[in-house]
C-alpha angles and dihedrals in degrees: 000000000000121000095258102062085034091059087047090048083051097046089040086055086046094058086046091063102034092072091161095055073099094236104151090221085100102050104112111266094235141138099259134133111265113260110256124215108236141145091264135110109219137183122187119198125229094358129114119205098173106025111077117227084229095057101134094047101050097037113020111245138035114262122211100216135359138177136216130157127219120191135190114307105235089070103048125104126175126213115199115225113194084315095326119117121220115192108218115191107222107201123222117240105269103010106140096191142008141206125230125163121232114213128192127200124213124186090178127101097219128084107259131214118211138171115225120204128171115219115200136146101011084304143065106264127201119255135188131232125177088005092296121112124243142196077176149001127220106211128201109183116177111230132270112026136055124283116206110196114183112226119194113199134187108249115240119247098194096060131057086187116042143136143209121217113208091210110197124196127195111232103196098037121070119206122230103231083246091071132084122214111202117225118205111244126224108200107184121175128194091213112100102214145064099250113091091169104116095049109131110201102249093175115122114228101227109243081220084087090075098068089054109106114237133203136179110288112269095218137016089205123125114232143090118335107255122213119219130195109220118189120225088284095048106251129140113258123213115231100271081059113068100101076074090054112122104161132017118219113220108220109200126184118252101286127090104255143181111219132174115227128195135169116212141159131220096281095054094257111154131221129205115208093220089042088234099109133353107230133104118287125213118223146167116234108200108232090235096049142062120216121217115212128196111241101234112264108242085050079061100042089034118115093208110111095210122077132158140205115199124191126192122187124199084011108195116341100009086068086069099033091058097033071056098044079053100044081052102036101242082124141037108194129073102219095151095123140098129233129198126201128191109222110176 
């Protein structure tokens, strides 16, 4: 088997996992009516619009929850990625806001109780639902079964390529920092047409970069970014330690990526690493090197128990530049997804 059909079998595994990368390759092949956007809240019972039967068996594992999105038909386009579908949201000329419908699987038999924010354009941006406006929604799902919530969003007039991530916390269970919790990602373009050839990046690297420590990559492994707490002196805590955590390091895997980093807490503050303003940064993390990043300090002196790190990576138009490096084989590996931690 050569490298390059290996690297395609590992990023094909990846978007098998990453069930909430919001790809509707996963959504189950059966014969079931389309889901409608409309201004109405549903849950359906027993049903499982997202979780294969089959789970086990394709990935490897049954997972718990996972999200998607679908959205109307007429602005959906689909890219085909060695035999994955992307969905892709076109937007029609003029349109000031859309409507997709965010829909979370549940295999537990137990209500759930989850937090919905919406991340765009380096902030959380209000949303509507049911015709009333959000900065975030409190969800109570009842278990076993898909929950499809319609979200109606402003459309951005600074960008032509964007995305919105649906990010979904868990209220009653708590992540260990080891853990990544993948976020669905809505990727929307203002360019009617397939060809995404001509996109030139237009994103600014933030010079705070420069002040991050690096230090030679831990691993040249591909596979998904880890996050890990370090104390003042730089050495890695255990879980009971991260009270003790002062900065996080930011593992990538071996290519050279932007990502787009935030650090957040469960009621959408945002906290800014140089204390100088709270909003997301945009970085390039070299392929051979790690960066380590100071946790904010009132996440620090805070007494909430709940704080977030979100990465991005190929925020905006680098979604499309690199979805269009792989439809041309420039590049071999699928790394278009977002990724929280929860870090206190």
């Amino acid at each position: 088997m050569n490298r390059k059909k290996s690297y395609f079998i590992i990023a094909l595994i990846m978007l098998s996992v990453l069930l909430f990368s919001g790809c509707n390759n996963f959504l189950k092949k059966e014969k079931r009516q389309p889901l409608h956007t409309s201004d109405t809240i549903s849950f359906h019972e027993n049903e499982h619009f997202i979780i294969p039967n089959n789970a086990q068996e394709q990935l490897g594992f049954i997972p718990d929850t996972a999200t998607s999105f679908t959205v109307d038909s007429k602005l959906k386009k689909k890219w085909m990625i060695d035999n994955e579908s992307v969905d892709i949201i076109s937007l029609q000329s003029g349109m000031k806001q859309f409507t997709f419908n965010f829909i979370i699987d549940s295999l537990k038999d137990r209500d759930r109780h989850f937090r919905l924010f919406i991340f765009h354009n380096q902030k959380f941006t209000e949303f509507l639902i049911n015709n009333k406006k959000y900065t975030y929604y409190d969800i109570h799902m009842k278990g076993n079964g898909s929950l499809k919530i319609p979200i109606r969003v402003q459309v951005s007039n600074n960008y032509d390529f964007s995305e919105y991530l649906p990010i979904l916390i868990d209220k009653d269970q708590k992540r260990f920092f080891t853990e990544n919790i993948p976020v669905t990602k809505v990727l929307v373009s203002k360019r009617n047409k397939n060809d995404f050839s001509e996109i030139s990046s237009h994103i600014k690297l933030d010079h705070v970069q420069k002040i991050f420590k690096k230090e030679p990559s831990k691993s040249n492994k591909f596979g998904l970014p880890s996050v890990v707490l370090l104390n003042d002196r730089f050495t890695p805590l255990e879980v009971e330690e991260a009270n003790k955590a002062r900065y996080v390091r930011i593992d990538q895997s071996p290519h050279n990526m932007v990502e787009e980093i935030m650090f957040f807490d469960m009621e959408g503050n945002i906290y800014g690493v140089t204390g100088k303003q709270s909003r997301s940064y945009t970085f390039e993390q070299p392929k051979d090197q790690d960066f380590i990043i100071p946790i904010p300090k009132e996440i620090i002196s805070s007494s909430k128990e709940r704080s977030f790190l979100l990465i991005n990576n190929n925020p905006r138009e680098e979604s499309f530049i690199h979805l269009n490096d792989i439809k041309k084989g420039k590049s071999n590996i699928f790394l278009n997804f977002a990724n929280l931690y929860e870090i206190r």
